[in-house]
N, C-alpha and C positions, 0 to 999 in steps of 0.2 A: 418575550417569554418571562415570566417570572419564575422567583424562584422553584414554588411548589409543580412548576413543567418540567424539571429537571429531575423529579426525586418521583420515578414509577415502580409501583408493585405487582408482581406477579406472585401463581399460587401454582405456578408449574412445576412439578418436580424435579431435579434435576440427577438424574440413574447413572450417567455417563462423569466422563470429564468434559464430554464438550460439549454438554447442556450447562456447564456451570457458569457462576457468577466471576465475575474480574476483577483483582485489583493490579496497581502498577504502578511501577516510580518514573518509568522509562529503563531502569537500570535492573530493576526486578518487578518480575509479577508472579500472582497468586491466583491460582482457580480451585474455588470451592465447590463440591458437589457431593452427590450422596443423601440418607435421611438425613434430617435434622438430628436424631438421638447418636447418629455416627457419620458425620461428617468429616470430608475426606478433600484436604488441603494442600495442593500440589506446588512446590516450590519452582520458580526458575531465574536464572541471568542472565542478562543477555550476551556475556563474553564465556555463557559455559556452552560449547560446542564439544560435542564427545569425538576425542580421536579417535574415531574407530573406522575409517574407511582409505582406503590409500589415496595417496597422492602423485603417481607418476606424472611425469612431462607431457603437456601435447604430444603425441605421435608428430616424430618427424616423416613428412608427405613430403619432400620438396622432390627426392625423388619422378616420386610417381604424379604430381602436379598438372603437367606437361600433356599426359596423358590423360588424363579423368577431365581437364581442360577441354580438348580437340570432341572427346567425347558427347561431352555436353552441350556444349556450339551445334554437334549433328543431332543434338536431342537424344542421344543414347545416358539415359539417367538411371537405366538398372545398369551397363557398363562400368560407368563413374564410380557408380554405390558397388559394385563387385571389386574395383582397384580399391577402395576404402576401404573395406575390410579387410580384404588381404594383409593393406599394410598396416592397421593396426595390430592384426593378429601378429605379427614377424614382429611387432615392436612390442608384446607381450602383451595386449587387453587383450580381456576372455569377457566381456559383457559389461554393461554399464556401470561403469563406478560412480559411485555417491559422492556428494558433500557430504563434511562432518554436519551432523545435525543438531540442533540444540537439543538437550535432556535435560532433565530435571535435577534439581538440586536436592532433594529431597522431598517427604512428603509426610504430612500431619495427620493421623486421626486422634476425633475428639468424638470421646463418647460417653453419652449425658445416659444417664437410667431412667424409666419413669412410660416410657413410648413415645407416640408422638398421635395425638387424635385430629390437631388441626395445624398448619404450617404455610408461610409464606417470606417472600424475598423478596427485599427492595435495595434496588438500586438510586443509590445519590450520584449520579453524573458532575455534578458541580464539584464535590468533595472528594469523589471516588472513590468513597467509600462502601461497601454494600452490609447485607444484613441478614441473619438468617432466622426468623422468628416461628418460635413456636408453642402450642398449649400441650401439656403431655397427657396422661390418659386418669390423671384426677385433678386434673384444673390448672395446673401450676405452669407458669410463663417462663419461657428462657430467652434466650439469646444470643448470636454471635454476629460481630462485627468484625471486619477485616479492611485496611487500609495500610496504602504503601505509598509516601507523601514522595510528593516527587522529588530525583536527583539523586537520592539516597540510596543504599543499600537493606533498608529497611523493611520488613512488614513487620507490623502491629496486629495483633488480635486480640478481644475485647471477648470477656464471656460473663457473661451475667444473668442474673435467677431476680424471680419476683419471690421465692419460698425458700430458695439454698438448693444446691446440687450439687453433688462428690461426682467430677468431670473426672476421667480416666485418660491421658495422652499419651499418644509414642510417635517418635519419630524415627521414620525411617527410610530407605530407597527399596520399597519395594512395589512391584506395578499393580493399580489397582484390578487387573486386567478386566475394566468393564467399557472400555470404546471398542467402534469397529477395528475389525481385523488389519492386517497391513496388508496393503495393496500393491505400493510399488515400491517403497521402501525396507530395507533389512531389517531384521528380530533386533533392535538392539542391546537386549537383555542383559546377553551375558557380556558386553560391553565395559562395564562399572559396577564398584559393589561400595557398600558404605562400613565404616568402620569407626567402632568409639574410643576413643584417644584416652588409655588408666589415665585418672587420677587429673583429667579436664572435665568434669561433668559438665553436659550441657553441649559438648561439641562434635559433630556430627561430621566424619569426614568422611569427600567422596575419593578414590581412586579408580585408574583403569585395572587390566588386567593383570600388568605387572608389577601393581604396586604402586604407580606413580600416583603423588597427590594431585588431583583435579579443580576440588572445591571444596566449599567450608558451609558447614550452617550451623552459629552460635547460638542456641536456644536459652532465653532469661525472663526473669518472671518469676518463677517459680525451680522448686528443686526439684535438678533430673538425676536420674540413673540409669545405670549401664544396664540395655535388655537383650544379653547375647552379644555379640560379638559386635554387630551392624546396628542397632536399635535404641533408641533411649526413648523412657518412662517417664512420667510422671502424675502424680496425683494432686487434684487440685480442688478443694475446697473453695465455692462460691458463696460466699455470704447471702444472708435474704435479704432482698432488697441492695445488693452489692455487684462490685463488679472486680473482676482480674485481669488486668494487662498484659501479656506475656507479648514478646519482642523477638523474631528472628534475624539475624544480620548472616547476610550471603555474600559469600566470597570467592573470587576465582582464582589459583593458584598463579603467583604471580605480578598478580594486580593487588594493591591498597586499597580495601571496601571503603566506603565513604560511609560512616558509622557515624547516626544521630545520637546527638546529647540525648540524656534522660531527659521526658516530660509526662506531665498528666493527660489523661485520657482528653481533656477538654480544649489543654492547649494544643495539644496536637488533629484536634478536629478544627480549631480555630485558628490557628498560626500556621502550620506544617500543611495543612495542605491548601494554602494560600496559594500558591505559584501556581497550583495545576488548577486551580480555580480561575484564575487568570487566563489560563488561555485558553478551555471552554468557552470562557463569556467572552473570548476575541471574535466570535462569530457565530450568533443564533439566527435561526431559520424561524420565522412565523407566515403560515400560508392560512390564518384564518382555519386551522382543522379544528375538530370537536374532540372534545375530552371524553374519560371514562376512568372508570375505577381500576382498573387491571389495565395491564398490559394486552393481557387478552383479549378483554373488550373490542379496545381499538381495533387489534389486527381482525377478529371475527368479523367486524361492521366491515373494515374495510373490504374483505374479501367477500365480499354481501355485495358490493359496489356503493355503498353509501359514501358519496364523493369528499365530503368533511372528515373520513373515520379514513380515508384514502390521503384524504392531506395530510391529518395527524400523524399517521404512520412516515410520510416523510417527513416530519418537522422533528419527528422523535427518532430516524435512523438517521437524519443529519445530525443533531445531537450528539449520541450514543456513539455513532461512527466514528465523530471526531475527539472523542473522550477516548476512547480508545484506541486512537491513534496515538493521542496523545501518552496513555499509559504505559503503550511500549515504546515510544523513542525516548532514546536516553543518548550514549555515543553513538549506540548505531545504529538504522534503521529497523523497523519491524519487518520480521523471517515473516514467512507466509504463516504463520500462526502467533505473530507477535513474540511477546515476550512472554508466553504460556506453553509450556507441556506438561500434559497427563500422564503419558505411557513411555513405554520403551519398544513399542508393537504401532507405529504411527500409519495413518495413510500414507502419509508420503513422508518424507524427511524434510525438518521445519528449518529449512535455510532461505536465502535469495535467489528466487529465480528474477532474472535481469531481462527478459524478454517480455515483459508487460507485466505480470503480478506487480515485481516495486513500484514500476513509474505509475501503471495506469490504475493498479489498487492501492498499495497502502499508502506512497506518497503525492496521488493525485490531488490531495485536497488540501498539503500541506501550505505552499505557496500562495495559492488565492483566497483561500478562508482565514486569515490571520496566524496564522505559525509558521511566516516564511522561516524561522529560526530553525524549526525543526531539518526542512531539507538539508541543513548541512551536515546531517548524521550520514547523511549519503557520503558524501567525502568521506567521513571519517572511516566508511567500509572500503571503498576503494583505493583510494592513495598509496595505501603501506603498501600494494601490491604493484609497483610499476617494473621491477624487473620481472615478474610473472609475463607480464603485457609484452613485454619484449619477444621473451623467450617462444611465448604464443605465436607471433606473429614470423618469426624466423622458423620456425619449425612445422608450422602449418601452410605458409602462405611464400615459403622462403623470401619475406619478406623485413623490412625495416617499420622502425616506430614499433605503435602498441596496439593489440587486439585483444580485446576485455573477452573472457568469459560470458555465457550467458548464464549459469549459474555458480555460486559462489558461496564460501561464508568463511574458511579458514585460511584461504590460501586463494590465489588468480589464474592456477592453473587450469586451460581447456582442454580437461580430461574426462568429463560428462557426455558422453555421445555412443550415439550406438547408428547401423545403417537407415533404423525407423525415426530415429532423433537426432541427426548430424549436427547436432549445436555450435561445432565447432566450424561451422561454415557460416555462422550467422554472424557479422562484421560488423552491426550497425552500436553495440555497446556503449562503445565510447563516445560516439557522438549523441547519445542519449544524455550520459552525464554531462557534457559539456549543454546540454538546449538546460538541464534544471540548474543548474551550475549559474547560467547566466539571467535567469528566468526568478533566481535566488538573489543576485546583484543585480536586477531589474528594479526589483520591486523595494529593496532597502537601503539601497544605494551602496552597498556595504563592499569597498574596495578589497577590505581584507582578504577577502572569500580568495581570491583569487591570487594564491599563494606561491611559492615556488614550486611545488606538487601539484597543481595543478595546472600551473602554464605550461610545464613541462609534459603535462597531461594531453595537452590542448595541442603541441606541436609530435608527440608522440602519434596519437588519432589523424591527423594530418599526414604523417610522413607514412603511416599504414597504409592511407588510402593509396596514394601517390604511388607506392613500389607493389601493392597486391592488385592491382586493379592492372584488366587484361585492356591493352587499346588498341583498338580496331577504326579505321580513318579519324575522325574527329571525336568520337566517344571514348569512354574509360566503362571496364564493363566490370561488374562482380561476380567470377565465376572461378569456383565451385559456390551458390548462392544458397540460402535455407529462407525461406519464412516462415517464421514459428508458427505452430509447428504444425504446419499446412503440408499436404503432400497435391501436385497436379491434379487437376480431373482426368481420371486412365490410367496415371501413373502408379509404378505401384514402391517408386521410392521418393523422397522428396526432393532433393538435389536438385539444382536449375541452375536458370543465369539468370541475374536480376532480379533479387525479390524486389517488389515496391518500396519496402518500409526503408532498404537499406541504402536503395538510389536516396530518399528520402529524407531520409537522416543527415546524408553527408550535405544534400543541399542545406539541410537545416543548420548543423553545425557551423558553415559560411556564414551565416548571419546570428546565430548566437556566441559564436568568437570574436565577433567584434565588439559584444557589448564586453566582452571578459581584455579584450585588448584595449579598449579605453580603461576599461578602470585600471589596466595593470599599467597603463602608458608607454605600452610599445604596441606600434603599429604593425610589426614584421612579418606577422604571418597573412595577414587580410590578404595580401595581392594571392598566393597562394590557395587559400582557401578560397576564394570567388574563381581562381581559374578553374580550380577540381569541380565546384559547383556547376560549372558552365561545361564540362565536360562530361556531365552525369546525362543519363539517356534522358531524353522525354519522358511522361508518363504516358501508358496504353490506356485507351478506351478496348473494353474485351468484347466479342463480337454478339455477346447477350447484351451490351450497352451500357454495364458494370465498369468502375473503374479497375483495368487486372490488377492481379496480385502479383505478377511476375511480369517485368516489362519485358524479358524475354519470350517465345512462342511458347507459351503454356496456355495451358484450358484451365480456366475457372471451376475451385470445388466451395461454392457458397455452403456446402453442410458440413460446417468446420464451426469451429469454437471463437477462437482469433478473429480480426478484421484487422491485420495490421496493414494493410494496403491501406488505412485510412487516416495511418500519421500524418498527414501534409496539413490535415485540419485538426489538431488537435492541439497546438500552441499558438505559435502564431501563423497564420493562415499562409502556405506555402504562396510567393506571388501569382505562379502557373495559374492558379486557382483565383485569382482578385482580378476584377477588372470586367469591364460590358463588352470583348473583344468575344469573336465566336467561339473560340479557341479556351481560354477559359470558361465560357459558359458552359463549353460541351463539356471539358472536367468537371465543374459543378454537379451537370445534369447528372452525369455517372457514378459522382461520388454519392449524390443523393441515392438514384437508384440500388449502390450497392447498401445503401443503409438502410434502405427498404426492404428490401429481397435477404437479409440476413434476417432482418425482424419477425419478417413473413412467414421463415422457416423456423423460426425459435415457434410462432407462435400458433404453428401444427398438434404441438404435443411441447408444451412449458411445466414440464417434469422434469426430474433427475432422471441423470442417467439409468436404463437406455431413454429416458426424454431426449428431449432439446435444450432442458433450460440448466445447461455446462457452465460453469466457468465465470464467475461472475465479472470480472474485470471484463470480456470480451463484451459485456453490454457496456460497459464503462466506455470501451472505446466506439460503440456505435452510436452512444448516446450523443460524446462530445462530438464528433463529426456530425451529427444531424443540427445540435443547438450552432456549430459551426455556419452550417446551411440555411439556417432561420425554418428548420423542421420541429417546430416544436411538438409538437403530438408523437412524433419519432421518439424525442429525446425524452418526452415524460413517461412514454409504453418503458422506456428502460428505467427508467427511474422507479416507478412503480412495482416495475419485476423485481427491482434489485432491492426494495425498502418493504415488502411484501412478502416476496417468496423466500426471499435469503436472508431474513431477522429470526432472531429467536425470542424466546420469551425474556433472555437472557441478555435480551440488547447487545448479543453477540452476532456477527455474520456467517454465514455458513459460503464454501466456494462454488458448490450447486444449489437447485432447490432444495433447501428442507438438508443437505449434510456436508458434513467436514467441517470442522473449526477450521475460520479462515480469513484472515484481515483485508482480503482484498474489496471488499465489499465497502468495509468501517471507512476505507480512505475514498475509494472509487466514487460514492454514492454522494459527498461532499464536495468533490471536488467536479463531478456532473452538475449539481444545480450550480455551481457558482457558476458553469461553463455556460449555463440558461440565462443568469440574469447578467453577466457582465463579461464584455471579451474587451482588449485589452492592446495596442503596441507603444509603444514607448511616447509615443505622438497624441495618439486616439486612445478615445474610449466607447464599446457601443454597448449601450444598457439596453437591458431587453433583447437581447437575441434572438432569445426563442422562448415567450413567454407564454404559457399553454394558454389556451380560453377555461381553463378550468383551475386556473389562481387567478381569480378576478380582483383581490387584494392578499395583498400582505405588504412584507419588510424583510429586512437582511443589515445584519451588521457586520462590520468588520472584514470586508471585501478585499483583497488586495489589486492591485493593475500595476502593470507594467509604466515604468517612468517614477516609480516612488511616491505613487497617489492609493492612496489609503481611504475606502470609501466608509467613512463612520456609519453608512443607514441611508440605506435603499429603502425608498415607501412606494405602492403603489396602489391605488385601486380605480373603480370603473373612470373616474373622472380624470386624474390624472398622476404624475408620478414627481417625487423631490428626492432628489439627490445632494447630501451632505458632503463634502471631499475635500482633503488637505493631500500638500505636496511637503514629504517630508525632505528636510533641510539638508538631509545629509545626502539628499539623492538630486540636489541642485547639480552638479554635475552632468546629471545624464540630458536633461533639458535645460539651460542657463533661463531662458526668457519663461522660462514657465507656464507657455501656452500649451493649452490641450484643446483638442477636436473633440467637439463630443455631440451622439448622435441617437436614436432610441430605438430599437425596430432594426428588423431587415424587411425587405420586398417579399420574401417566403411567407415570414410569420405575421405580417400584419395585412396583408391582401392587399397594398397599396404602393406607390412608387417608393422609390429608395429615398432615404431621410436626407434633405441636408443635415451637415453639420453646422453645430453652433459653436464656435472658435472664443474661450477663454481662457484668462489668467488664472492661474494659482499659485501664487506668491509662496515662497518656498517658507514651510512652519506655519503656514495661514490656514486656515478655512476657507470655504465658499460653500453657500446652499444654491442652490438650481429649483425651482419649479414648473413645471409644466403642463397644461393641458392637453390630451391623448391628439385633440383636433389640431391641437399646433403642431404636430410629427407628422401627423395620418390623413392629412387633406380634409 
């Protein structure tokens, strides 16, 4: 791609806040929306989380365990869900409690006179900068620019005139209220109010209800004043032909902002935001799609079926995705709406949900598209919380070790659940972070990662499993079990024994703990962790020919959102599942099949809700399980839904068809193609997976694989394909002789036997190119 692939213009307007444009450092971001003549500039941080919901302990159940146990063994799952409420009610919950959610730090209108007759916005993905242009109603040209250079606590805005313009600002915390309504989340209005500090012009402070200070926004540039209690002014003469920089630096009470030196408008498009340039171009997508002048364009053609206007639209939400991902992580990973809010009246509340949104949206693409760096913002949200994990796990499970939350953002505590959402029965958490954890120190070699907090991480999820887990002759079972957030077919509460994902997990954790005990150099827990592994059930074929979703007696509800019965295939290949023995094939067969029969039903009615087309991570997760399978027409149907129906004009993602601002989409949709052209174990590498017949050329750069090989450029077309790839030095460790297997195709996707492998060196800080013709794979 070249430069000018990265820099698209749209002529959409943007009514909402979550039609608008984005900027972001990782540590703060900016969404602009509204006319152009009064433009409407919503601040946020990512460590500002409004205290505003409680915090009690897990409900202690150890009690009543015992019982709700016996219960669900006989299949009595409204019983169980009856002793569940009881005892949370007696332990004082009265209905679901919330995470604290991120709010806004403040919010900007700029308002130009004049009208507005013609208007458009473009977005710079490379620079991350966007633009708001417009002609007003006697000719005369303006301007706003807005950029937030990465690391910093910084955003920049840039206002400039081709004739001169008396811009009018005020800043304040008040909600614009022009998004949708709230749905499942509380008002949080009256939450926090802002407040202007005598005789500090320029500073904008936030508070809760009682006064407490929360956050900070330093307005400079220009001279403000105080407009009422809560509000600062300002008037801002633009010169003709000229421009004005004003600067806000956001702060959270507590924490030390990381406050930019003074610079000019130019070095800071040319020097500052260097680093986030950087890791956009760690990994471009080119499928050979066709261009167009708007954003519009494209998406119009695509939706026409014009297969070129179908490619570009994923070459440009692979892009865009990963720009965006990149915008919001800073310490800590992106809430399900990044590092952006509009309102104080939310869809949902913009925290971490830990049951698929973080892994399989926002941080899905981090790891294998060039930003393994970023996954480690994940630690930095988990770790401070390991007495939470404890407490979790004693009080719910009267258990030992740690059981992570599945949603979270100020605190570890599993206090989220109601009888329709029992979250606090869903166990597989922790062994989630330990598979990206090591999947992190896979691919960079990087010993560090694997700190005192997190081995202590690593043996806490271990010692969970060990004393919560129910054993019945040679198996170890999960019960009271949850799979998000699936309820039985019949049933009318979700409670079970066995969900798939969580037998699943723990197998998985058993082999991504060892890669986190070599680099840490103790071997103590392996024997441990492979016994528990070896003690987890089978996985069920379900008697539709699906692979279940509860290995316990449950009936299959395929009209669900989720597909987390299809983790085994989404890292690295569960073994159950590898191998030409019957037994594994019939897993395969079923796993395919469920990834069929999920597509099948989305694509009844591929609408928002009431549609089918929910939840965009859950195609995240049926795509990588089909590219797992060598389904490629599976994996590209989701690929398509998810760079088609869930983009905006705004190169933002939305979580259903067509609404909700929502990241899962920006990470999910990158980290699915890469799942297409390259899988990955510490040993092997197999390019082309699942390559559609309808990218019959292209390239990919900056790929990551397991074992510390770094694939510079992927080429392929009808003739054949070359691969570029180095073994970084510092990941000589994980394989000393530096031999890699490497192989092109599956048996699914190319119609032909299974590949050998071609067995080479890659000398650790070297290079090596590969070429190949399609007839040397493919008979």
């Amino acid at each position: 791609m070249s430069m000018s692939d990265l820099r698209f213009l749209t002529r959409t307007s943007a009514p909402t806040w979550e039609d608008g444009l984005i900027v972001g450092s990782g540590r703060v971001g900016a969404i602009a929306h509204g006319a152009p003549d009064r433009l409407v500039v919503s601040f946020a941080h990512e460590r500002f989380f409004l205290p505003a919901n409680a915090r009690p302990a897990a409900p202690d159940l150890t009690a009543v365990l015992p019982d709700m146990r016996e219960r669900l063994f006989a299949g009595d799952g409204d019983g169980a869900t009856d002793i569940l409420s009881a005892a949370a009610a007696e332990e004082g919950y009265q209905g679901l409690i919330w995470t604290d959610p991120l709010g806004m730090s403040g919010r900007l209108t700029v308002e130009s006179p004049g009208g507005v007759a013609e208007a458009s916005r473009t977005i710079d993905l490379r620079r991350g900068l966007v633009e708001v242009s417009w002609t007003d109603l006697s000719g005369g040209c303006h301007g706003i620019r807005l950029v937030a250079p990465r690391g910093g606590d910084t955003i920049w805005l840039a206002l400039e005139s081709a004739r001169g313009a008396d811009v009018a600002l005020r800043l304040d915390l008040e909600d614009a209220d022009d998004g949708p309504a709230a749905s499942f989340a509380p008002d949080y209005a009256g939450s926090v109010a802002a407040a202007v500090t005598p005789g500090d012009p320029g500073v904008l402070d936030v508070h809760d209800a009682g006064g407490e200070a929360l956050a900070q926004v330093r307005a400079s540039g220009t001279e403000w004043r105080a407009a009422g209690a809560g509000a600062l002014d300002a008037a801002v003469d633009v010169p003709s032909g000229g421009r004005v920089v004003l600067r806000f630096d956001l702060s959270v009470a507590g924490r030390s902002p990381v406050v930019a030196p003074a610079a000019d408008w130019q070095d800071i498009l040319d020097v500052r935001t260097r680093s986030h340039q950087d890791l956009v171009d760690a990994s471009l997508l080119d499928l050979d799609g066709a261009g167009a002048e708007t954003i519009e364009e494209v998406w119009a053609a695509a939706r026409e079926g014009h297969a070129a206007s179908r490619r570009r639209a994923v070459e440009i939400a692979y892009a865009s995705g990963r720009a965006n991902i990149i915008a919001s992580t800073g310490e800590l990973p992106p809430t399900l709406q990044g590092v952006w809010q509009g309102t104080w009246k939310p869809a949902w509340s913009a925290d971490y949900t830990l049951n698929g949104n973080v892994q399989n949206g926002a941080m899905a693409g981090m790891i294998p598209t060039g930003t393994p760096g970023l996954a480690s913002s994940l630690l930095e949200l988990m770790l401070p919380f390991l007495d939470d994990y404890r407490e979790n796990a004693a009080r719910v499970f009267g258990a030992g070790g740690m059981l992570l939350p599945s949603r979270m953002s100020t605190h570890g505590k599993a206090d989220h659940f109601n009888a329709q959402f029992p979250h606090l029965f869903w166990t597989g958490c922790g062994a989630w972070v330990l598979r990206i954890a090591a999947d992190l120190v896979s691919t960079t070699g990087d010993r560090s990662v694997v700190d005192d907090r997190l081995w202590e991480l690593a043996g806490g999820v271990l010692r969970f499993a060990e004393t919560a887990t129910v054993v019945r002759g040679a198996r170890r079972h999960i019960v009271p079990s949850y799979s998000p957030e699936n309820t039985p077919g019949g049933a009318a509460h979700p409670l079970a024994v066995d969900s798939t994902i969580d037998i699943a997990l723990f197998r998985d954790a058993a082999r991504a703990t060892r890669v986190l005990s070599r680099a840490r150099g103790d071997l103590s827990l392996d024997a441990r962790w492979a016994s528990l592994a070896e003690a987890m059930p089978d996985y069920r074929i379900a008697a539709d020919g699906t692979l279940a979703e509860w290995i316990g007696d449950a009936e299959e509800n395929h009209a669900h959102r989720h597909a987390s019965q299809l983790y085994p295939l989404w890292y690295e290949t569960d073994p159950a599942f590898e191998g030409t023995d019957e037994r594994a094939q019939a897993l395969r067969a079923a796993a395919l099949r469920s990834v069929r029969t999920k597509v099948e039903w989305r694509a009844v009615d591929p609408t928002p809700p009431p549609g089918r087309m929910e939840m965009a991570f859950g195609l995240v997760q049926l795509g990588m399980a089909a590219a797992a399978l060598g389904d490629a027409e599976s994996a590209l149907t989701c690929v398509e839904w998810l760079a088609i129906d869930h983009w905006t004009p705004a190169l933002t993602s939305r979580h259903d068809a067509g609404r909700i601002f929502n990241l899962d989409a920006s990470g999910g949709l990158p980290g699915l193609v890469a799942s297409m052209l390259l899988a990955s174990t510490e040993e092997s590498l197999t390019l082309f997976p699942a390559l559609p017949e309808s990218w019959r050329r292209g390239g990919i750069t900056g790929l990551r694989a397991r074992g510390g090989i770094v694939i510079d450029r992927l080429e392929w077309d009808e003739e054949g394909w070359t691969v570029r790839l180095r073994r970084l030095a510092e990941a000589d460790w994980l394989r000393p002789d530096g031999r890699v297997a490497i192989r092109a195709g599956r048996a699914e996707s190319s119609g032909h036997a299974p590949v050998p492998a071609t067995e080479i060196v890659v000398p650790a800080g070297e290079a090596v190119t590969l070429r190949r013709r399609w007839q040397d794979d493919r008979g």
